[in-house]
VEXDO-39155 format. One record per residue (C-alpha): residue number from 1; residue in one letter; x, y, z. Coordinates in pm, 1 decimal, padded with zeros to 6 digits, always signed. Layout:
N
NUM A X Y Z
...
This chain:
134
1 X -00255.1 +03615.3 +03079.4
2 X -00404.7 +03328.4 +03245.6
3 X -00750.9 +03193.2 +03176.3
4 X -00953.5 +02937.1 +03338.8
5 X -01106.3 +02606.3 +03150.0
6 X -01390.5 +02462.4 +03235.4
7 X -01267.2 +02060.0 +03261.9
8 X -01649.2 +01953.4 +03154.4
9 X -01691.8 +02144.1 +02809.9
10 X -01351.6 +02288.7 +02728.5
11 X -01497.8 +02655.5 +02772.7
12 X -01283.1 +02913.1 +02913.8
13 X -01476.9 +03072.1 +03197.4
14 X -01272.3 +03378.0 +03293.0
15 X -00938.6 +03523.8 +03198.5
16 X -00688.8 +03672.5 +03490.5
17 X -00339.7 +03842.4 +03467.3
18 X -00226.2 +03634.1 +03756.9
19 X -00157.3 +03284.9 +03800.2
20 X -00263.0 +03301.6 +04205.1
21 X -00639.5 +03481.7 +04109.5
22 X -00671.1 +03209.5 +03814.4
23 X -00610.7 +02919.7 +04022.2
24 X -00827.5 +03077.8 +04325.4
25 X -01114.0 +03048.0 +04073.4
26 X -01048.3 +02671.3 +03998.0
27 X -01118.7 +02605.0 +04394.2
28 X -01454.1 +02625.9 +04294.3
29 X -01524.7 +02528.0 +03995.0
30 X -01407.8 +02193.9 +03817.2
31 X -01131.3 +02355.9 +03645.0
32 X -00822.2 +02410.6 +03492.0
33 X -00538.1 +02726.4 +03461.2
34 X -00389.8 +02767.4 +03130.7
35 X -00123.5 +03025.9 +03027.5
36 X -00235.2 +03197.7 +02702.4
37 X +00023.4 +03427.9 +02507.3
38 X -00078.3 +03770.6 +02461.1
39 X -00224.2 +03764.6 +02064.7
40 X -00462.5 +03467.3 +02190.9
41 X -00803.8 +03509.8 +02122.0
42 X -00936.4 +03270.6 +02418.1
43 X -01294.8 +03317.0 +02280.4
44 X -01194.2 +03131.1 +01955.7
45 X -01001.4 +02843.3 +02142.6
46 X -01178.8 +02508.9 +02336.9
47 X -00946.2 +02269.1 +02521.9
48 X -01011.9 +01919.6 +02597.0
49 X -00819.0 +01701.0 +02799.1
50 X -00580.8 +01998.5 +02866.8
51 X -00504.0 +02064.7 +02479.8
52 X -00601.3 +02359.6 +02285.7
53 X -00817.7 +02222.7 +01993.9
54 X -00831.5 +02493.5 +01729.3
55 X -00870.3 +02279.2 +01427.4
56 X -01264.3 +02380.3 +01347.1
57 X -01364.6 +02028.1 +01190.4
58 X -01248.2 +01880.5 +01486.1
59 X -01430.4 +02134.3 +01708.0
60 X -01719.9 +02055.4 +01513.5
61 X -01704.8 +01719.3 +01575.8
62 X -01654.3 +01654.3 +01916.7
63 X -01952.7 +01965.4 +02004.9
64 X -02183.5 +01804.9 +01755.9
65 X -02134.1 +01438.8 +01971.8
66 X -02161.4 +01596.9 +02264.7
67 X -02491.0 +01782.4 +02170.5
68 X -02646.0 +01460.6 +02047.3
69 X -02522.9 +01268.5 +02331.8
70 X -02691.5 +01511.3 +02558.4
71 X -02984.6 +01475.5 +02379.3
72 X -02974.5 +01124.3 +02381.5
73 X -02948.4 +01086.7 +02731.9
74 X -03291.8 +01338.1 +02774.3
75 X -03414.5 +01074.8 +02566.9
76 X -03273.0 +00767.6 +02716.6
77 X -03361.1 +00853.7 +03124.3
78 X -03638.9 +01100.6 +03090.7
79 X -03866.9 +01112.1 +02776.6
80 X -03860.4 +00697.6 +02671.4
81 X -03885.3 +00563.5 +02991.5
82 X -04276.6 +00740.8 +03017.7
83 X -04373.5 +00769.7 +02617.5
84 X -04261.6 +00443.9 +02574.9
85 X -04474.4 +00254.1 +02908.9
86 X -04793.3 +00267.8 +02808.9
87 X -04927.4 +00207.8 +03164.2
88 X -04812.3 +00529.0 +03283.6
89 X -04821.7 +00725.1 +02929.3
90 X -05204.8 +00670.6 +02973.1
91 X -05241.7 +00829.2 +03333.8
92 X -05176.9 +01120.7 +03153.2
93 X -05452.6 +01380.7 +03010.9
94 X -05422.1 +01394.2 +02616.5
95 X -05316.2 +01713.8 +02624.3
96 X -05022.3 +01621.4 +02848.7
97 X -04952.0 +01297.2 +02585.5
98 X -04899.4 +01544.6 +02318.7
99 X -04695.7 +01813.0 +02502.0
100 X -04478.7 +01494.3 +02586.6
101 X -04477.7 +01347.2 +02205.9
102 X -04428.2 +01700.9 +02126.7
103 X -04064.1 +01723.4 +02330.4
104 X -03969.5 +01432.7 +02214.6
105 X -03998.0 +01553.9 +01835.7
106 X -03823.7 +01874.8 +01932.7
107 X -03537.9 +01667.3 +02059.9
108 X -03504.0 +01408.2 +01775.1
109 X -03509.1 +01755.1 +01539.8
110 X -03239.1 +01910.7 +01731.2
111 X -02982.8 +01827.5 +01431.8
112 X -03203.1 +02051.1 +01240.2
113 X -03179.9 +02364.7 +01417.8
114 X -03010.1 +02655.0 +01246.6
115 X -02667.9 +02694.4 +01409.5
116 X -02640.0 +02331.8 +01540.0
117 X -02468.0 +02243.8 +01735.4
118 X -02294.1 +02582.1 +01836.8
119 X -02642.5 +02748.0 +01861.2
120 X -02893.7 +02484.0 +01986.2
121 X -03227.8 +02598.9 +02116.1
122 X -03331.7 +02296.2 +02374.8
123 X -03712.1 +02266.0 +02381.7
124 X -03887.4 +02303.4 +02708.3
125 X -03979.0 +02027.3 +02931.5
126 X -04334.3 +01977.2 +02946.5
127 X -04462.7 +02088.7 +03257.2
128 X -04560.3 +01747.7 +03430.0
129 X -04241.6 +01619.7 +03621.5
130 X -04486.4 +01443.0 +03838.5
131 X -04521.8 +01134.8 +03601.1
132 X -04130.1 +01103.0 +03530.8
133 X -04086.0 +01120.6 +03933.8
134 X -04313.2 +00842.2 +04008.3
C-alpha cells in the first residue's frame, strides 16, 4: 500500500495500492508517497520531514506548537494590528469592538479547549473584514 502525505501537516491524505495512482495525486497537491506495510494503521501515524513520528509525546508536541503558532499568527497579522491602534479600533461601532475583543479572548483560550490541540474549535472571525483590509 501506498499513501500520500501531506508535506504541510504530516497528514496522510489518501491511501492507493499503486505507486503510479499515489504519485499522480502528489501532482497536485504539495505532497509526498510513502510505502506503508500491510498491518499499518496510516490513521494513527503523522510524518514530518519524511519520517514516521509515532512516539505520542512527541506528536503532542510538535501539534500543540503548531496550533499555538497558528494562533499566534491570527493574532500577530490580523486581530493586534486593529485592537491594538486605537485610531482605527474606534471607527468601529461598540458592538463591533466587542465581537473583536471577543475573538481575541477565544483565541488566547484556545489552550483551554477540551481536546486541544487534536480537537480545536477556532472561533469565528467577526464579521467586519472591512477594518482589517483598510
Amino acid at each position: 500500500m501506498f499513501v500520500v502525505i501531506d508535506r504541510e501537516n504530516g497528514n496522510c491524505i489518501l491511501s492507493c495500492q499503486f505507486r503510479e495512482d499515489a504519485e499522480l495525486q502528489c501532482e497536485s497537491n504539495d505532497a509526498y508517497v510513502v510505502e506503508m506495510s500491510d498491518d499499518t494503521d496510516i490513521h494513527c501515524k503523522k510524518y514530518i520531514n519524511n519520517e514516521l513520528l509515532d512516539n505520542v509525546e512527541l506528536l503532542q508536541d510538535w501539534t500543540l506548537n503548531n496550533v499555538r503558532a497558528e494562533r499566534d499568527e491570527i493574532l500577530r497579522e490580523v486581530v493586534d494590528p486593529l485592537v491594538t491602534n486605537i485610531a482605527k479600533f474606534n471607527e468601529l461601532t461598540e458592538a463591533e469592538q466587542q465581537a473583536w475583543l471577543q475573538y481575541r479572548k477565544d483565541l488566547l483560550n484556545v489552550p483551554q479547549q477540551v481536546g486541544f490541540p487534536f480537537n480545536v474549535e477556532w472561533p469565528v472571525v467577526p464579521n467586519d473584514q472591512k477594518a482589517i483590509t483598510e
